[in-house]
N, CA, C and O atoms as CSV, one atom per row, in Angstrom:
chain,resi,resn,atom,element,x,y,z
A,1,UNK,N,N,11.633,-33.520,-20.395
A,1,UNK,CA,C,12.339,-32.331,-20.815
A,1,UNK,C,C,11.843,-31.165,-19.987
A,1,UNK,O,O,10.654,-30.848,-19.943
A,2,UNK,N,N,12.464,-30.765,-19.568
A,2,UNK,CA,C,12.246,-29.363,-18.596
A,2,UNK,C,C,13.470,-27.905,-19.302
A,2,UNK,O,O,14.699,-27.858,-19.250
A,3,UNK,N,N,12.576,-27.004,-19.842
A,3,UNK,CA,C,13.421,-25.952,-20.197
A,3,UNK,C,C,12.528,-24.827,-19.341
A,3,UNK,O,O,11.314,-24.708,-19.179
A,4,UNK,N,N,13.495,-24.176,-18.940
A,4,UNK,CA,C,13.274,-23.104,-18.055
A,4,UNK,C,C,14.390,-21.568,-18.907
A,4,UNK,O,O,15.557,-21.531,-19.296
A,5,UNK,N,N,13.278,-20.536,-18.876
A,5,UNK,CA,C,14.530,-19.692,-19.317
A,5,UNK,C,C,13.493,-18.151,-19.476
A,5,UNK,O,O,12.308,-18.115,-19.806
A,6,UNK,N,N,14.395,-16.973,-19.121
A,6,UNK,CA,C,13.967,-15.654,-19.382
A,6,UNK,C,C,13.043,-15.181,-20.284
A,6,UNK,O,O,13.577,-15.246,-21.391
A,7,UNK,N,N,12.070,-14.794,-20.366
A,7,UNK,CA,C,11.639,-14.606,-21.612
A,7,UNK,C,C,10.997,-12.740,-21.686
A,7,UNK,O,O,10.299,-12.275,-22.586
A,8,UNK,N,N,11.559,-11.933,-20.346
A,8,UNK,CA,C,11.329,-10.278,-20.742
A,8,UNK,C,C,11.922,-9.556,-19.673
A,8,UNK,O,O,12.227,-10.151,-18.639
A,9,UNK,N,N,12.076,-8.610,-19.780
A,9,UNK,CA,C,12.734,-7.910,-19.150
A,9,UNK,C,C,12.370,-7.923,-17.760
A,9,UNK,O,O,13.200,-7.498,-16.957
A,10,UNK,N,N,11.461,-8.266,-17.422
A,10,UNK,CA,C,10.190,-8.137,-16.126
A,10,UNK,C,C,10.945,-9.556,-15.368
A,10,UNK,O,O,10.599,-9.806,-14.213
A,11,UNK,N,N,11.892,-10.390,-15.994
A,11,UNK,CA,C,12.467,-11.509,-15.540
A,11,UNK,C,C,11.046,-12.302,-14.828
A,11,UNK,O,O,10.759,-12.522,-13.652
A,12,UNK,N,N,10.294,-12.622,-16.184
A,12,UNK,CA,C,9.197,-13.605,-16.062
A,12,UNK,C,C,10.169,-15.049,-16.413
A,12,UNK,O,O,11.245,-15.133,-17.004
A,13,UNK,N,N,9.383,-16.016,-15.844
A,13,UNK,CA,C,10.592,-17.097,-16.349
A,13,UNK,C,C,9.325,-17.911,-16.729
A,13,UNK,O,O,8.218,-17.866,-16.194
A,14,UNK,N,N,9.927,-18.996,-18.239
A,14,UNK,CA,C,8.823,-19.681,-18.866
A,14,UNK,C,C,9.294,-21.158,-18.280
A,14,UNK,O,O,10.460,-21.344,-17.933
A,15,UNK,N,N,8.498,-21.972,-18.218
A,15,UNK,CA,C,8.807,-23.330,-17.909
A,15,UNK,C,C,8.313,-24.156,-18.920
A,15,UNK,O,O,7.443,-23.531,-19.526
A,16,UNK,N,N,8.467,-25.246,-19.366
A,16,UNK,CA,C,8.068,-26.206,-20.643
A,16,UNK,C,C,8.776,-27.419,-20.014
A,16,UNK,O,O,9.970,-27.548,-19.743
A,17,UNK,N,N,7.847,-28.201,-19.863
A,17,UNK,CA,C,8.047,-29.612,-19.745
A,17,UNK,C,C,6.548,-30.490,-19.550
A,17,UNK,O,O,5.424,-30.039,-19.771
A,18,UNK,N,N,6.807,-31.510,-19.197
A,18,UNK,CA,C,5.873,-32.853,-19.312
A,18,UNK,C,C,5.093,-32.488,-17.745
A,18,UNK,O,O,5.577,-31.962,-16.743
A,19,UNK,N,N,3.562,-33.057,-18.037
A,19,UNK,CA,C,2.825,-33.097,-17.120
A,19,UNK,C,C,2.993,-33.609,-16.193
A,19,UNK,O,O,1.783,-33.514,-15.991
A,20,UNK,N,N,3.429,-34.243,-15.118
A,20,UNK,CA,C,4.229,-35.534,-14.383
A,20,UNK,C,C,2.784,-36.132,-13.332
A,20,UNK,O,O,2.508,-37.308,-13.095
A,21,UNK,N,N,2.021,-34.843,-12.831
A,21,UNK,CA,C,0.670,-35.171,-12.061
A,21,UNK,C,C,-0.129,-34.143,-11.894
A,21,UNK,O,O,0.276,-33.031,-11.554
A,22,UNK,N,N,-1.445,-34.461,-12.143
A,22,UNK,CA,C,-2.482,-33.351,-11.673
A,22,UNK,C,C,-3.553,-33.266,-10.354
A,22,UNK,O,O,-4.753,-33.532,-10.301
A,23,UNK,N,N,-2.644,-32.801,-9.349
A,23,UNK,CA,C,-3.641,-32.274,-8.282
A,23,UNK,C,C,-5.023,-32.288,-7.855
A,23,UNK,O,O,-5.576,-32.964,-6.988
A,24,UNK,N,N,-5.499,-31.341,-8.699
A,24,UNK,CA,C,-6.669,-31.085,-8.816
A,24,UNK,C,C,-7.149,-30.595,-10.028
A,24,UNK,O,O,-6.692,-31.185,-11.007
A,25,UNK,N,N,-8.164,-29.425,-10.325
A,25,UNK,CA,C,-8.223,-28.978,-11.932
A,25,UNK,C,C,-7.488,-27.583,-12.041
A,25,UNK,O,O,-7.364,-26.977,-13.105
A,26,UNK,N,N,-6.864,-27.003,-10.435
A,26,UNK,CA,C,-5.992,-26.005,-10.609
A,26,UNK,C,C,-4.544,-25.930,-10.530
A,26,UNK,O,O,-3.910,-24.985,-11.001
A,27,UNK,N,N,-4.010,-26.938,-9.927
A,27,UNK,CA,C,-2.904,-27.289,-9.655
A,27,UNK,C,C,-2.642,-28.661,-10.573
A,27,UNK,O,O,-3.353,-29.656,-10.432
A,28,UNK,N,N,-1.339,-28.590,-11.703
A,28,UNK,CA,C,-0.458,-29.638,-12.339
A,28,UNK,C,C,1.276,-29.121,-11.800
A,28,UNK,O,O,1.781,-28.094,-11.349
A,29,UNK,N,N,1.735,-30.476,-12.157
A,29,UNK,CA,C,3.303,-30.649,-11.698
A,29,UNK,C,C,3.566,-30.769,-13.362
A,29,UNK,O,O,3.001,-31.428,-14.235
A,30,UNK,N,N,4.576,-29.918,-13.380
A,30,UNK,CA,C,5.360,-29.851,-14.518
A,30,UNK,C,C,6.626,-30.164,-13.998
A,30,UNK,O,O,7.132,-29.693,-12.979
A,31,UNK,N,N,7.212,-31.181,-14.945
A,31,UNK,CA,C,8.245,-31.883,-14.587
A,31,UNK,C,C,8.994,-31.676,-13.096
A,31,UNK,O,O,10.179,-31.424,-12.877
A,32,UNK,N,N,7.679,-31.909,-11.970
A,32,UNK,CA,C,8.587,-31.604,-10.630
A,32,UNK,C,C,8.205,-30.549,-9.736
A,32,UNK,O,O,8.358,-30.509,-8.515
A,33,UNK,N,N,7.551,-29.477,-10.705
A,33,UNK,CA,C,7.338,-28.387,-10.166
A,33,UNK,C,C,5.684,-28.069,-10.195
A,33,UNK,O,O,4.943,-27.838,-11.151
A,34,UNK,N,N,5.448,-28.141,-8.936
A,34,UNK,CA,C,4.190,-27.572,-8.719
A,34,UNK,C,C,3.532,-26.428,-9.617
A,34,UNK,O,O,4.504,-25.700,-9.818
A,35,UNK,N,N,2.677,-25.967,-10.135
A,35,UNK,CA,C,2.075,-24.973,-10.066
A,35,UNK,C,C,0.745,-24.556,-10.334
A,35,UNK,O,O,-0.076,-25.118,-11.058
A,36,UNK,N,N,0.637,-23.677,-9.779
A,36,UNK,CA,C,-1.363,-23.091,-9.188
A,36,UNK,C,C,-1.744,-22.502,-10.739
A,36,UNK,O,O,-0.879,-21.788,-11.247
A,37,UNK,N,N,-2.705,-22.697,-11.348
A,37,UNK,CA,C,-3.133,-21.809,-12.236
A,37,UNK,C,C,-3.006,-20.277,-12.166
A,37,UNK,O,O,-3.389,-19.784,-11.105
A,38,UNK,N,N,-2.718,-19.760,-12.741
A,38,UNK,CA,C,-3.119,-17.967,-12.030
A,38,UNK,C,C,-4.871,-17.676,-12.735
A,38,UNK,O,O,-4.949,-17.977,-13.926
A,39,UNK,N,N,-5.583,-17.385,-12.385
A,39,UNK,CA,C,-6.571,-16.915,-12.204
A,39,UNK,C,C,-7.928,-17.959,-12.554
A,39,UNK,O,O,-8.911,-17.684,-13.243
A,40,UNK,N,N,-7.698,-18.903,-12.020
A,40,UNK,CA,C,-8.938,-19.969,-12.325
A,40,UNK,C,C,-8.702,-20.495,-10.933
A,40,UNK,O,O,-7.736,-20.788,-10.229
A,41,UNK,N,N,-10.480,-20.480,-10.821
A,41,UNK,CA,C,-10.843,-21.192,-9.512
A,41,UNK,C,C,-11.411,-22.116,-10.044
A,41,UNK,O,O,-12.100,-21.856,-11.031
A,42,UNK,N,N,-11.309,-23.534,-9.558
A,42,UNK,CA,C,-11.734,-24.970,-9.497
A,42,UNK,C,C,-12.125,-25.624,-7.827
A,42,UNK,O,O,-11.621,-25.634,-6.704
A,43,UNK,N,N,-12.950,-25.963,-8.301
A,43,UNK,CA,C,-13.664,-26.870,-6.585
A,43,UNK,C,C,-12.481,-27.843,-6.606
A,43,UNK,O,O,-11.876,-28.339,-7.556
A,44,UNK,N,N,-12.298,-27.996,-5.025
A,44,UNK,CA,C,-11.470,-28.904,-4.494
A,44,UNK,C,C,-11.792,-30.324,-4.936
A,44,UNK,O,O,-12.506,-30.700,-5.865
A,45,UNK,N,N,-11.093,-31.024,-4.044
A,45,UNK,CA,C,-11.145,-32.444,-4.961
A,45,UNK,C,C,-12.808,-32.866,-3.951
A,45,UNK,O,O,-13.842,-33.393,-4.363
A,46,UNK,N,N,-12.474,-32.400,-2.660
A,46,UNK,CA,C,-13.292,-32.632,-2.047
A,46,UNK,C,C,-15.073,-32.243,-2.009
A,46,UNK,O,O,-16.010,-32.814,-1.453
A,47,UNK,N,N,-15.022,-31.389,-2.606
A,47,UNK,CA,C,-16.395,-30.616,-3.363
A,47,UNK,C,C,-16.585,-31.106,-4.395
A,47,UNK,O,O,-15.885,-31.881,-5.047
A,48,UNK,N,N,-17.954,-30.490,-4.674
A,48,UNK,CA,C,-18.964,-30.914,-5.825
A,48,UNK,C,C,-18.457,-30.549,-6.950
A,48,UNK,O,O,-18.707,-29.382,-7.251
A,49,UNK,N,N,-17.705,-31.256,-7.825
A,49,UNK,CA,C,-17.424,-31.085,-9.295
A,49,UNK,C,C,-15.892,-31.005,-9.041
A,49,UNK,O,O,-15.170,-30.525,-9.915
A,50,UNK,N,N,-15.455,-31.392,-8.051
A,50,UNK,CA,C,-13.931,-31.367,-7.939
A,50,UNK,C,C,-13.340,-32.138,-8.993
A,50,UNK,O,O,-12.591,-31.769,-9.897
A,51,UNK,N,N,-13.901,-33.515,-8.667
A,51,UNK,CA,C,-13.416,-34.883,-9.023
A,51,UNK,C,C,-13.555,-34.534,-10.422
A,51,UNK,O,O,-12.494,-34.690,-11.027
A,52,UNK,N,N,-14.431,-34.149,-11.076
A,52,UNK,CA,C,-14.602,-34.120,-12.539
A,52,UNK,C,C,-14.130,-33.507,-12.985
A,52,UNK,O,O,-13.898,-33.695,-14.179
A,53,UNK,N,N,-13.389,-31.667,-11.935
A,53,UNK,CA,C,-12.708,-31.104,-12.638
A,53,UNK,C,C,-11.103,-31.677,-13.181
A,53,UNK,O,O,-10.418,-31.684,-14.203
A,54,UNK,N,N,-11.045,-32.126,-11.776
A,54,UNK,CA,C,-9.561,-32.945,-11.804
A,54,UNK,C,C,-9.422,-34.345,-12.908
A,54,UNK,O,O,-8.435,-34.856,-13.437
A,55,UNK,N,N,-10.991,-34.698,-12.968
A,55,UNK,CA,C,-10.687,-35.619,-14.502
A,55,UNK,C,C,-10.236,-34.890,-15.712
A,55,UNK,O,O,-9.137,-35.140,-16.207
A,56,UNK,N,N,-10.984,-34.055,-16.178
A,56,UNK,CA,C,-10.823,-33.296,-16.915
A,56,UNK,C,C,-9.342,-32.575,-17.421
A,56,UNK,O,O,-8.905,-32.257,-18.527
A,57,UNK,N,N,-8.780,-32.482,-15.949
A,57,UNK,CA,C,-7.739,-31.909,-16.598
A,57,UNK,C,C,-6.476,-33.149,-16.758
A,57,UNK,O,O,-5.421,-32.855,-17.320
A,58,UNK,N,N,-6.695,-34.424,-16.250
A,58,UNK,CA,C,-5.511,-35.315,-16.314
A,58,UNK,C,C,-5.679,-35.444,-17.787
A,58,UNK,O,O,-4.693,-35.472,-18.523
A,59,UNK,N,N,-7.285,-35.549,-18.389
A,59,UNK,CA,C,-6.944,-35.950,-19.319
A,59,UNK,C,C,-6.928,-35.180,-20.713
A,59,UNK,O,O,-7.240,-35.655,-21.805
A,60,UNK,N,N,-6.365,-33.495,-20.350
A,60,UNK,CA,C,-6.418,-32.681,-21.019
A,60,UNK,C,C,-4.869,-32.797,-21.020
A,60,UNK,O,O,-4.261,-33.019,-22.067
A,61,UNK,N,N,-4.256,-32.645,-19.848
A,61,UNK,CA,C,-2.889,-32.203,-19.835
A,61,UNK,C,C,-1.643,-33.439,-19.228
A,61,UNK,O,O,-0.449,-33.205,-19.040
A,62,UNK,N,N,-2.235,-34.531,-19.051
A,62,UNK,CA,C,-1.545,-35.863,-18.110
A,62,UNK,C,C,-0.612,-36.281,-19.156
A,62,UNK,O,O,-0.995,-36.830,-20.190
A,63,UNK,N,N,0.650,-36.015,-18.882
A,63,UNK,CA,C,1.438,-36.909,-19.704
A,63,UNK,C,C,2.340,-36.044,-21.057
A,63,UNK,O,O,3.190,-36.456,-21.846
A,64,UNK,N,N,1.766,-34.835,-20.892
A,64,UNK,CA,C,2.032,-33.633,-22.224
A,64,UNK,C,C,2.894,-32.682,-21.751
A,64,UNK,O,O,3.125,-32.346,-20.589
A,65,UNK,N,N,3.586,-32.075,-23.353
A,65,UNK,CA,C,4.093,-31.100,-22.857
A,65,UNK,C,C,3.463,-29.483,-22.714
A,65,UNK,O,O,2.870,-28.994,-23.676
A,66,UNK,N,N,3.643,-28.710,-21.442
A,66,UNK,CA,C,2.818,-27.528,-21.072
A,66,UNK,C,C,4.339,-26.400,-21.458
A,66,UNK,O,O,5.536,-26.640,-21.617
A,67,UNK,N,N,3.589,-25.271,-21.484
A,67,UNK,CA,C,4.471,-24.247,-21.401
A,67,UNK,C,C,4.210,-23.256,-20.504
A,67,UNK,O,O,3.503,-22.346,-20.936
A,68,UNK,N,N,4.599,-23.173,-19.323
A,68,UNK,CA,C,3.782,-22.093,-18.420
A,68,UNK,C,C,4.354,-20.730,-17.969
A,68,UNK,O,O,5.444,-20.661,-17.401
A,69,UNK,N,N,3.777,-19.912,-18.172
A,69,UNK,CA,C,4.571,-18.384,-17.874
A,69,UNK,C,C,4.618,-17.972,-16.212
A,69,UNK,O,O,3.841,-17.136,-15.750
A,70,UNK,N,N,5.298,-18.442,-15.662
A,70,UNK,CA,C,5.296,-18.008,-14.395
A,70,UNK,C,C,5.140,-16.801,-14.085
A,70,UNK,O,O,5.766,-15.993,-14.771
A,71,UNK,N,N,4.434,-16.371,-13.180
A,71,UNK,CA,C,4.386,-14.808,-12.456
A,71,UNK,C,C,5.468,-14.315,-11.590
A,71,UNK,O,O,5.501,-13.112,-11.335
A,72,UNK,N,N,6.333,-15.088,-11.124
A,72,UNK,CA,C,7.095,-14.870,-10.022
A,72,UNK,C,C,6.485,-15.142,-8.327
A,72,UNK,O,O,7.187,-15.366,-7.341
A,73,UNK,N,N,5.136,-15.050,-8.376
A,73,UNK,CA,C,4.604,-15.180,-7.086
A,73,UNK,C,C,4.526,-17.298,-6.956
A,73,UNK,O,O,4.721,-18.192,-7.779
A,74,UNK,N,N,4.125,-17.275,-5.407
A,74,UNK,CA,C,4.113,-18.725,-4.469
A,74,UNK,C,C,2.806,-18.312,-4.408
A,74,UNK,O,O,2.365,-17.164,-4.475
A,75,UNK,N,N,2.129,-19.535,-4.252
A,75,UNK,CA,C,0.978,-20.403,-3.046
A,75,UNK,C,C,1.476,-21.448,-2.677
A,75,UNK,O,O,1.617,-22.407,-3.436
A,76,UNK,N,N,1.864,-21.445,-1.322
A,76,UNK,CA,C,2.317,-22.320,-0.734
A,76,UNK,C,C,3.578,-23.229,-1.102
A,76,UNK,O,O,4.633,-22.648,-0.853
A,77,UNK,N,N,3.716,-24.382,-1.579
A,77,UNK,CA,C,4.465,-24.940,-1.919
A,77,UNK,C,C,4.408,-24.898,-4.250
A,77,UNK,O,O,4.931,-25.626,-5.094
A,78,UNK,N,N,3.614,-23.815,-4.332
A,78,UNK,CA,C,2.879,-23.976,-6.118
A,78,UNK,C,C,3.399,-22.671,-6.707
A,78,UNK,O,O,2.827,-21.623,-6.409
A,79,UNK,N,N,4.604,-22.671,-7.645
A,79,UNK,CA,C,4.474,-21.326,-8.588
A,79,UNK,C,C,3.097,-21.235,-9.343
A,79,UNK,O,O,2.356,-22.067,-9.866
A,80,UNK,N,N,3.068,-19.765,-9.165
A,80,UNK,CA,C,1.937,-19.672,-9.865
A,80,UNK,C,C,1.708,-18.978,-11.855
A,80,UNK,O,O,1.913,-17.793,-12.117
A,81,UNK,N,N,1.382,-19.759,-12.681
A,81,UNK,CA,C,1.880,-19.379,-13.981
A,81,UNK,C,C,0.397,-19.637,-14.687
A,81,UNK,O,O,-0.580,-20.049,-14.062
A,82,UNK,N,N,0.410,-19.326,-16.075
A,82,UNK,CA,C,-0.406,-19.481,-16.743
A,82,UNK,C,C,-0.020,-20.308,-18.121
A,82,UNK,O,O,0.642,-20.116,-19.141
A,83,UNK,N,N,-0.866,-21.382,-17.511
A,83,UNK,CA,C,0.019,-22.653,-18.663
A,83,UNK,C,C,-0.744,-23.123,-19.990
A,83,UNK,O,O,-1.966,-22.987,-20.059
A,84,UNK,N,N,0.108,-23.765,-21.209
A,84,UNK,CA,C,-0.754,-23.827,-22.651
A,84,UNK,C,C,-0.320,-25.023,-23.105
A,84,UNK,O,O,0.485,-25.724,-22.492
A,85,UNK,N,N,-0.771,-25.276,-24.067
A,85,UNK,CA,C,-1.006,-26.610,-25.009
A,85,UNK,C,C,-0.938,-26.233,-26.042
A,85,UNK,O,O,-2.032,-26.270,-26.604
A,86,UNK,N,N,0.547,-25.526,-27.159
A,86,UNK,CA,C,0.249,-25.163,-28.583
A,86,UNK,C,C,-0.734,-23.891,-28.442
A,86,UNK,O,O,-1.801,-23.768,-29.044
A,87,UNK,N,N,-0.079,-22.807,-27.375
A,87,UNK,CA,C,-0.629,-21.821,-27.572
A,87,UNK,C,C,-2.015,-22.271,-27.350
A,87,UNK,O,O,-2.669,-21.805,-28.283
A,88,UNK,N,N,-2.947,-23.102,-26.395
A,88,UNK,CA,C,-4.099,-22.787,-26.097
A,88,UNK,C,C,-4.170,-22.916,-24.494
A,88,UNK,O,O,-3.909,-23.960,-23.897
A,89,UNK,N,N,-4.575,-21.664,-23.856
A,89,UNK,CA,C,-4.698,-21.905,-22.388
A,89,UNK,C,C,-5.139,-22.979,-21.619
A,89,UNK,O,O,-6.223,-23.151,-22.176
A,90,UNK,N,N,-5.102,-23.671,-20.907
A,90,UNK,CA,C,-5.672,-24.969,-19.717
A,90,UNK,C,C,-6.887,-24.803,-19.155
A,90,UNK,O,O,-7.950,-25.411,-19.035
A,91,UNK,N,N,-6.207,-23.427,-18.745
A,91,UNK,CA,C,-7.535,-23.144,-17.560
A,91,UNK,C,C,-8.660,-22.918,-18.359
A,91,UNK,O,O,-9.716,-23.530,-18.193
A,92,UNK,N,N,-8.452,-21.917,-19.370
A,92,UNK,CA,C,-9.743,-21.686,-20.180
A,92,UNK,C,C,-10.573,-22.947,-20.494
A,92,UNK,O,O,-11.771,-23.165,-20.310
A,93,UNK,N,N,-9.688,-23.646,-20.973
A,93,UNK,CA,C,-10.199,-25.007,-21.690
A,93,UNK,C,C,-11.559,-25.470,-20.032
A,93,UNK,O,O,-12.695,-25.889,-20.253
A,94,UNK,N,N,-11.123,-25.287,-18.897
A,94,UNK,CA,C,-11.467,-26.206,-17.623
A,94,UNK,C,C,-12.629,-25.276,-17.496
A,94,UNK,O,O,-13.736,-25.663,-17.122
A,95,UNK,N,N,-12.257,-23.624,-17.924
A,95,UNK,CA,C,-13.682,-22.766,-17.318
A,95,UNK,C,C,-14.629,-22.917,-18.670
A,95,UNK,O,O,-15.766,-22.486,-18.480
A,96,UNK,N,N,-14.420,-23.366,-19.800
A,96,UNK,CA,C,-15.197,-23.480,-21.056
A,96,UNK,C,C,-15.976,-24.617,-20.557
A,96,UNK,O,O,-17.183,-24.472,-20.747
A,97,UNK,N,N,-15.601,-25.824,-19.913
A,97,UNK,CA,C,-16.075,-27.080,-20.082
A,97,UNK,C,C,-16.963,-26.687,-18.942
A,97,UNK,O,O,-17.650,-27.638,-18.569
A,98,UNK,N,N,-17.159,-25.594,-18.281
A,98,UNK,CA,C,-17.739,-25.651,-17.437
A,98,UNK,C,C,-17.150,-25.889,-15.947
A,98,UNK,O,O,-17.874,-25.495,-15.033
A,99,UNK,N,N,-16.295,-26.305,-15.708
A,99,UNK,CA,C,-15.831,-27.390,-14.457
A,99,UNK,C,C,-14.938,-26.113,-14.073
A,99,UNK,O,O,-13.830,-26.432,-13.640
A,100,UNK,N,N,-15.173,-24.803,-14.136
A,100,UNK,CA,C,-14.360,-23.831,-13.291
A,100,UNK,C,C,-14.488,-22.675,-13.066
A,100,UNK,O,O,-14.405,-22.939,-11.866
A,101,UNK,N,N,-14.641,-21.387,-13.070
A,101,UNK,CA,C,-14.508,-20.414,-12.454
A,101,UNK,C,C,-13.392,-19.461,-13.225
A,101,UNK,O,O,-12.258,-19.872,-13.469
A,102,UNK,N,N,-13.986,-17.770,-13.674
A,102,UNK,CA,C,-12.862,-17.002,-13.663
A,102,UNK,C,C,-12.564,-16.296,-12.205
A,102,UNK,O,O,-13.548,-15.771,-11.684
A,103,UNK,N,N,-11.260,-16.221,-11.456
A,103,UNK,CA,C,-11.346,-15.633,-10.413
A,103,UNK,C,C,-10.376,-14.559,-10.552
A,103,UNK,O,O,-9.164,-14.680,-10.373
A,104,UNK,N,N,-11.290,-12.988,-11.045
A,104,UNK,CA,C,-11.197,-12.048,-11.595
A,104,UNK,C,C,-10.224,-11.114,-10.751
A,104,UNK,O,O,-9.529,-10.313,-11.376
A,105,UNK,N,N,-10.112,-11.189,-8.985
A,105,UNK,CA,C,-8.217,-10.600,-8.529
A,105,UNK,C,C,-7.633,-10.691,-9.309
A,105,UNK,O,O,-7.250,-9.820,-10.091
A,106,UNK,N,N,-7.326,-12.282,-9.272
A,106,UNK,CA,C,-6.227,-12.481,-10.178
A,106,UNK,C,C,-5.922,-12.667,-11.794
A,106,UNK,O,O,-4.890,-12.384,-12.402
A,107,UNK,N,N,-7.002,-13.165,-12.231
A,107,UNK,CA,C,-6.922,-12.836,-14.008
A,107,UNK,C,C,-7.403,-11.469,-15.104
A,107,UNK,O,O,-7.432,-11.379,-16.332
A,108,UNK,N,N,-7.808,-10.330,-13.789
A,108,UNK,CA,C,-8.276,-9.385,-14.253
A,108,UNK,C,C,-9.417,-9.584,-15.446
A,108,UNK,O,O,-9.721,-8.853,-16.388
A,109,UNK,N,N,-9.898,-10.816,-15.034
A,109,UNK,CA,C,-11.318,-10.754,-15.943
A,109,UNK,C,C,-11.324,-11.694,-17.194
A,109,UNK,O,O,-12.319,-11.899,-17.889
A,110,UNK,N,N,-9.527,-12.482,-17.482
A,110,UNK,CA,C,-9.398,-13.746,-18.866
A,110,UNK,C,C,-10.378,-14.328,-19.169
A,110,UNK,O,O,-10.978,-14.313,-20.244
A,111,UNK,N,N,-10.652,-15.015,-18.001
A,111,UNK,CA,C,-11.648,-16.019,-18.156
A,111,UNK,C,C,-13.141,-15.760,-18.585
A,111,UNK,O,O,-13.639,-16.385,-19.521
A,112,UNK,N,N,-13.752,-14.929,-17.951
A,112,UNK,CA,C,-14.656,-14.134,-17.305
A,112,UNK,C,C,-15.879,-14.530,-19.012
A,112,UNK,O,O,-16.943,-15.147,-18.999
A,113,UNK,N,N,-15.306,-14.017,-20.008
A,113,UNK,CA,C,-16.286,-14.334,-20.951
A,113,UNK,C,C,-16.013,-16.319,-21.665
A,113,UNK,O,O,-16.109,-16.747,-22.816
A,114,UNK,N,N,-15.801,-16.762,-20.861
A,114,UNK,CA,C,-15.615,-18.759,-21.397
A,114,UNK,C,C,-16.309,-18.953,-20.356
A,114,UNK,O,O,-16.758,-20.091,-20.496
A,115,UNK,N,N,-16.911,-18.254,-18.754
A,115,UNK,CA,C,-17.834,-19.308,-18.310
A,115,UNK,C,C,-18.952,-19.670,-18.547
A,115,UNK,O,O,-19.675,-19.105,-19.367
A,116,UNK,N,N,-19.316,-20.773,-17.803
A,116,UNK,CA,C,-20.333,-21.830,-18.207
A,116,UNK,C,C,-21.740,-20.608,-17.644
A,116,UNK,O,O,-21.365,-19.565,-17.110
A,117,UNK,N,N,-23.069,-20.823,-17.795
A,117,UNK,CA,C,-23.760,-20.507,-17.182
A,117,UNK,C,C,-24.028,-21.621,-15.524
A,117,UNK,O,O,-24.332,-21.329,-14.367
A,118,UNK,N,N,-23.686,-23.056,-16.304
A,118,UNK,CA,C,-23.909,-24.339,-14.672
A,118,UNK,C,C,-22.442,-24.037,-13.975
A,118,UNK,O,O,-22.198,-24.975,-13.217
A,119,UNK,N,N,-21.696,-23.350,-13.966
A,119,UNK,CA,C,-20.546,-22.894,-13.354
A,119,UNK,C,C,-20.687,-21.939,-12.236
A,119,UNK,O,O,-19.997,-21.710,-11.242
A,120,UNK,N,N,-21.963,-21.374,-12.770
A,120,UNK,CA,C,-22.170,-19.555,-11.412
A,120,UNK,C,C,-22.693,-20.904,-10.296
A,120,UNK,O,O,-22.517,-20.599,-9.116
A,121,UNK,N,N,-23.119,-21.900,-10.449
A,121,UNK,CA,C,-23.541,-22.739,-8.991
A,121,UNK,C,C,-22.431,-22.681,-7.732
A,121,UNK,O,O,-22.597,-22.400,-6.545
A,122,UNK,N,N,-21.144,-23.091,-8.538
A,122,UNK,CA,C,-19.674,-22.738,-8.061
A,122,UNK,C,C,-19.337,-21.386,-7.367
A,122,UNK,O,O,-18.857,-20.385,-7.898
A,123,UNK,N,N,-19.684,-21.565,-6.097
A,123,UNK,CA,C,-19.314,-19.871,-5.545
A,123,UNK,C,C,-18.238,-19.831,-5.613
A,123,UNK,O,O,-17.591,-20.878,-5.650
A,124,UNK,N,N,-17.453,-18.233,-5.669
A,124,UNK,CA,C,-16.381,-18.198,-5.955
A,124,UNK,C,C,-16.003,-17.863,-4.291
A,124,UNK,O,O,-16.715,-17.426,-3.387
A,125,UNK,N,N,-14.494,-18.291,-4.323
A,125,UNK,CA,C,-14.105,-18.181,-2.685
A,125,UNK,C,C,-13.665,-16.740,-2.679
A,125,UNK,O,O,-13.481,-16.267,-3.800
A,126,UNK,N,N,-13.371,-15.601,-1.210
A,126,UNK,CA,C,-13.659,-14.641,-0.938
A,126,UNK,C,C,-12.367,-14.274,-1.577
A,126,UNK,O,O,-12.387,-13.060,-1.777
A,127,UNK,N,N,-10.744,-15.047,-2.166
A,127,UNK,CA,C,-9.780,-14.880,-1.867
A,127,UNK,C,C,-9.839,-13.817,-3.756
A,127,UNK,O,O,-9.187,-12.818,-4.057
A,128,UNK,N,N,-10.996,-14.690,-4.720
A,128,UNK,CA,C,-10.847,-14.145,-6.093
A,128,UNK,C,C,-11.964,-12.930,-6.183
A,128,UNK,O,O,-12.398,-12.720,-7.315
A,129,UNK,N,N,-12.460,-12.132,-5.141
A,129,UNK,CA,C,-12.596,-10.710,-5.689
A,129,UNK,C,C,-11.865,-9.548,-5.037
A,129,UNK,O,O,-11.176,-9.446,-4.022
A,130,UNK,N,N,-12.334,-8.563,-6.153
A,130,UNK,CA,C,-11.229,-7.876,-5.994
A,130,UNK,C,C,-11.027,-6.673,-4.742
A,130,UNK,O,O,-11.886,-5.809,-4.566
A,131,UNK,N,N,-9.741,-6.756,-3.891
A,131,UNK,CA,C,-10.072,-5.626,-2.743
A,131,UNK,C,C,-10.096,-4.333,-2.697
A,131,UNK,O,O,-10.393,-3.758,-1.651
């Protein structure tokens, strides 16, 4: 099920559908459609704690339905939105468990009180402070 539809004047558009694959612990495909977390940094798959982040989230969000508020902005081929589970954020869930990063450009600081203290090991990349 994929519903897509208006939800403010700002012509934010919400998306709701099934998990179909997870990337990494920042990037899931909702029914088809890419998209980047907005303001959580996660180590690549290829770095230290990638792999675990990316466990973490298949088996938070693999197979479920998400509801994600798109921003209107791209990374690359990834809308970028902020996606939930019954009204509970993803990312938070990934920076609570430890396995992520608030990256405060872009979340203006959401995350910022759920990180881990074994999380500050995780440098944050130059792209999440602010210019």
């Amino acid at each position: 099920m994929t519903i897509i539809m208006m939800t403010s004047a700002y012509a934010t558009d919400t998306l709701t559908g099934q998990v179909t694959h997870v990337r990494d612990g920042d990037t899931i495909v909702v029914s088809g459609q890419p998209i980047r977390l907005q303001g959580l940094h996660a180590p690549e798959l290829a770095d230290p704690g990638g792999p675990e982040a990316a466990r973490f989230m298949r088996t938070l969000v693999g197979g479920r339905i998400v509801t994600c508020t798109l921003t209107g902005e791209r990374s690359y081929d990834r809308m970028i939105g902020v996606c939930s589970i019954d009204h509970h954020d993803i990312a938070a869930a990934l920076v609570r468990a430890g396995l992520g990063r608030d990256c405060p450009r872009f979340s203006g600081g959401r995350y910022a009180e759920d990180e881990q203290p074994e999380a500050q090991r995780m440098p944050l990349p130059g792209y999440c402070v602010s210019r």
